[in-house]
C-alpha positions as CSV (number, residue, x, y, z in Angstrom):
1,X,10.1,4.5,2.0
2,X,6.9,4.4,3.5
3,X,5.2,0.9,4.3
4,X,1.7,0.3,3.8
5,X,0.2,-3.1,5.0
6,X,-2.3,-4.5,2.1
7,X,-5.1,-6.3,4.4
8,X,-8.3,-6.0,6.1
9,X,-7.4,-8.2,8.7
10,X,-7.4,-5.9,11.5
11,X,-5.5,-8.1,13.8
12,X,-2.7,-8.2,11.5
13,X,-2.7,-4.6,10.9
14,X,-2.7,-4.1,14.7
15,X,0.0,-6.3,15.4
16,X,2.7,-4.5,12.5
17,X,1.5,-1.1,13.7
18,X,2.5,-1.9,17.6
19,X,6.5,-2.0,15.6
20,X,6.2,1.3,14.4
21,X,6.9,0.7,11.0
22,X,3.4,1.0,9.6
23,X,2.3,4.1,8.0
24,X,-1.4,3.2,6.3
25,X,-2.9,0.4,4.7
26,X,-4.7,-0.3,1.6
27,X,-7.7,-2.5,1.3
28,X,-9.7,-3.8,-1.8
29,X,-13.0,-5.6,-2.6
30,X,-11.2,-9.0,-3.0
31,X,-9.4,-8.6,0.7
32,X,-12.6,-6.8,2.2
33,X,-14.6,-10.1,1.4
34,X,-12.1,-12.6,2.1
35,X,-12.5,-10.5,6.3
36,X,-15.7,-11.4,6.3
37,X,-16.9,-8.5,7.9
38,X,-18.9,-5.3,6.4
39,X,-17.1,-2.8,4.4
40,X,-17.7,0.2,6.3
41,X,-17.0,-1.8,9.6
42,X,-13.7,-3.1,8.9
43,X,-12.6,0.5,7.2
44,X,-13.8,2.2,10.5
45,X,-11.5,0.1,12.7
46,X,-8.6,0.0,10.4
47,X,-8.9,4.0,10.2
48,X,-8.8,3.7,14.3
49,X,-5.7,1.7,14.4
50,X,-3.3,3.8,12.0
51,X,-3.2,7.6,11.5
52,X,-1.5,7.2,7.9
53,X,-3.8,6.8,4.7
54,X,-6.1,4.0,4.6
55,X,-7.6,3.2,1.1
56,X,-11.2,2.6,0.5
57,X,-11.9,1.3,-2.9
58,X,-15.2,2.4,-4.8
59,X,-16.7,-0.3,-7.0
60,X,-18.8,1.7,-9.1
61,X,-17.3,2.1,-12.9
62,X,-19.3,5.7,-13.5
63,X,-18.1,8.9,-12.4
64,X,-21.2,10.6,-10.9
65,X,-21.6,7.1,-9.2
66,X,-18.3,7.1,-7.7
67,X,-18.1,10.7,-6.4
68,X,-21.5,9.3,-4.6
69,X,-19.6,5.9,-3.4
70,X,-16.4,8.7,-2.6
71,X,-18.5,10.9,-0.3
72,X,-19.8,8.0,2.0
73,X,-16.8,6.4,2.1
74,X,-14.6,10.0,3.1
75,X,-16.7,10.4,5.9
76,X,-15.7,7.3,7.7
77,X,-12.3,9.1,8.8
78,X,-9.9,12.0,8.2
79,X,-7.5,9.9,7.2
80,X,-9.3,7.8,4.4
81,X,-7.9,7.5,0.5
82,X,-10.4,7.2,-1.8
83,X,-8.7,3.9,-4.3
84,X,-10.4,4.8,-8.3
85,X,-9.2,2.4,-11.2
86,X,-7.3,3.7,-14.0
87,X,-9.9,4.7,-16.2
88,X,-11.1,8.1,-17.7
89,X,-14.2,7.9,-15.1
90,X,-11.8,6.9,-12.4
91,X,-9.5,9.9,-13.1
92,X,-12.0,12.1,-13.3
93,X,-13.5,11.2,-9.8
94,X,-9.3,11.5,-8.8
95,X,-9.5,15.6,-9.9
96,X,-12.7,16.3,-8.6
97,X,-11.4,14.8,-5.1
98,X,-8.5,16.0,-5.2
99,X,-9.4,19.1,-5.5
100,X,-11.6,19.0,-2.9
101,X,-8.9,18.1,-0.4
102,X,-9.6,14.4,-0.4
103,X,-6.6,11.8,-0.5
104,X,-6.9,9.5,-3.5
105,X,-5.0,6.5,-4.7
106,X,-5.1,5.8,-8.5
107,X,-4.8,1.6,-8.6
108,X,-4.6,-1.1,-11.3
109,X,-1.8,0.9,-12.8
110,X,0.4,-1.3,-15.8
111,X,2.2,1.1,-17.8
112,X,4.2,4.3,-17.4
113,X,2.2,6.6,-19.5
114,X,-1.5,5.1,-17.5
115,X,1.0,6.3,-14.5
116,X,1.5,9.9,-15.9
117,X,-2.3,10.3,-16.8
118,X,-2.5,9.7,-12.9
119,X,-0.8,12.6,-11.6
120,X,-1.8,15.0,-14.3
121,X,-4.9,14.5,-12.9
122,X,-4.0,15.6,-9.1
123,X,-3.5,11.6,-7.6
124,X,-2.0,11.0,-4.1
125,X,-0.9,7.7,-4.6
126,X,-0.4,5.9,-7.9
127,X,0.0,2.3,-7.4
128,X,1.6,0.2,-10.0
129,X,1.3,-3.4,-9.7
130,X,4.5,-5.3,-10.2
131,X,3.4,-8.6,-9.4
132,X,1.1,-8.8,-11.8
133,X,3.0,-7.5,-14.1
134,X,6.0,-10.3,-13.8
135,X,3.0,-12.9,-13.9
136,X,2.3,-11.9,-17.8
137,X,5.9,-12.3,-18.6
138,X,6.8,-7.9,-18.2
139,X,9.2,-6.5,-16.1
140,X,7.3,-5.2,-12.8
141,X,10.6,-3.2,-11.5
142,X,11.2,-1.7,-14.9
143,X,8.0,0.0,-14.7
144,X,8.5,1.6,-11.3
145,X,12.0,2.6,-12.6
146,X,9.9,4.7,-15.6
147,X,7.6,6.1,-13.2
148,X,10.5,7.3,-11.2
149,X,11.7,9.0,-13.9
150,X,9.0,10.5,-15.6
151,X,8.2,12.1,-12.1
152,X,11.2,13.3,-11.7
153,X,11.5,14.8,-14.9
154,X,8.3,16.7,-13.9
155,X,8.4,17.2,-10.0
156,X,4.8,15.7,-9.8
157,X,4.1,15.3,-6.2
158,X,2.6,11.7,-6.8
159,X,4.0,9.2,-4.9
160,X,4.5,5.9,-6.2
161,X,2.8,3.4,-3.9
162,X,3.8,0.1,-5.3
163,X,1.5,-2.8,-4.8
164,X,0.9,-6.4,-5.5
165,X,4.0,-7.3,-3.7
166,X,5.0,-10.9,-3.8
167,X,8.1,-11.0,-1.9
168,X,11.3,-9.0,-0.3
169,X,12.8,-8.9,-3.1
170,X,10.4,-6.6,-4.7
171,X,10.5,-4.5,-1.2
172,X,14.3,-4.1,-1.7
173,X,14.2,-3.5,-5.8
174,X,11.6,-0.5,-5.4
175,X,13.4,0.8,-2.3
176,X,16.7,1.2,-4.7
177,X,14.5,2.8,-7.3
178,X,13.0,5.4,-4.7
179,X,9.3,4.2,-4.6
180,X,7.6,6.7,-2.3
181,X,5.6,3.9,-0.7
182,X,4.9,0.1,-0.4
183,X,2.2,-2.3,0.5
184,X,2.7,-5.7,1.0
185,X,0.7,-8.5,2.5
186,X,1.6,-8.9,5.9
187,X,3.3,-12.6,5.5
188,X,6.1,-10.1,3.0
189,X,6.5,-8.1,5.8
190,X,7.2,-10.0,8.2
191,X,9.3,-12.2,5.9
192,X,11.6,-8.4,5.8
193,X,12.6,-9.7,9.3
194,X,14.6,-13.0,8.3
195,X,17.9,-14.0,8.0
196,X,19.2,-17.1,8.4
197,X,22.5,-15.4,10.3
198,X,20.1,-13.4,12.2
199,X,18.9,-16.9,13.7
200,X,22.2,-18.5,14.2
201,X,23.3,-15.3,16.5
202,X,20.3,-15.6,18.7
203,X,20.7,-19.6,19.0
204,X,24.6,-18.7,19.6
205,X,24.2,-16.2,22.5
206,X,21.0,-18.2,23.6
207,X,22.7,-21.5,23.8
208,X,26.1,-19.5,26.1
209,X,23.7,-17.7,28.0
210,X,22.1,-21.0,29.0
211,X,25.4,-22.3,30.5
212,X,25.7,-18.9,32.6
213,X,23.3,-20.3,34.6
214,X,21.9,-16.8,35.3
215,X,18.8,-14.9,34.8
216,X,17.9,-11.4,34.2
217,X,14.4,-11.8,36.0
């Protein structure tokens, strides 16, 4: 499974990428304002940090308007998704790119059958969001299990990105499932990292190594 990093703090993304574990990032208006910085900034550096795909989000509801938003936004970097909403304008700004070569990740997906509109239409990415999903009382993991099959079923070459992650558990659940990808904030990734056993070991060996007296340096 692939991990994405979802953040436009470029510090943070520079710090997980130096572990080799990071292959792209997504971004969105809400995480592009809370940087602080200018959109096409912030993308430019992030796009100079990772090689992977690095979603760019249009914010324009009409088509024409977004395949304007998509061509500015594609020329920051080879390696730039364009990120369309789940919407008949959004999908058909998804063909149009895709056809044209142009990475594209299909977002604010809820149900299974929004999910197979997506890659009928030719998306890279489609990225169901199971946090938000639990938070109105659904079953976020259940509806990357129906994506799973419904690809399957099909051999669409979509992968299933899944986003709004709120914690490790959802990580582990969607890697059993076969996601293709997910993003998390980096606070869940690091949180991948811990284990209460893990600590005691290092406190264990520190605490004998201590009475060695010795030192590698």
């Amino acid at each position: 499974m692939k991990f994405f990093v979802d953040t436009a703090d470029t510090k943070d993304i520079a710090d997980l990428a130096a572990t080799g574990l990071l292959d792209g990032v997504t971004t969105n208006p809400s995480l592009i304002h809370k940087s602080g910085r200018g959109f096409v900034e912030v993308v430019t550096e992030i796009c100079g940090i990772v090689d992977g795909p690095v979603s760019a989000e249009v914010v324009a509801l009409d088509h024409e308007t977004m395949m304007k938003e998509a061509e500015v936004l594609r020329k920051i970097a080879d390696n730039i998704a364009i990120k369309v909403p789940l919407t008949i304008d959004g999908l058909k700004t998804c063909k149009a790119l895709t056809s044209d070569g142009t990475m594209v990740n299909v977002t604010l997906c809820f149900s299974a059958n929004q999910a197979l509109l997506a890659a009928k239409a030719g998306a890279t990415f489609i990225s169901p969001f199971v946090g938000r999903h639990d938070d109105n009382g659904l079953d976020g993991m259940q509806l990357i299990s129906d994506i799973r099959l419904i690809y399957d079923n099909y051999d669409f070459a979509t992968e299933i990105l899944v986003a709004s992650i709120r914690h490790p558990i959802h990580v582990l659940e969607s890697a059993k499932i076969g996601a293709d990808v997910m993003t998390a904030p980096p606070a869940v990734i690091r949180a991948l990292f811990n284990h209460v056993l893990t600590d005691k070991g290092i406190a264990g060996f520190l605490a004998d190594w201590e009475k060695t007296g010795q030192s590698i340096l």
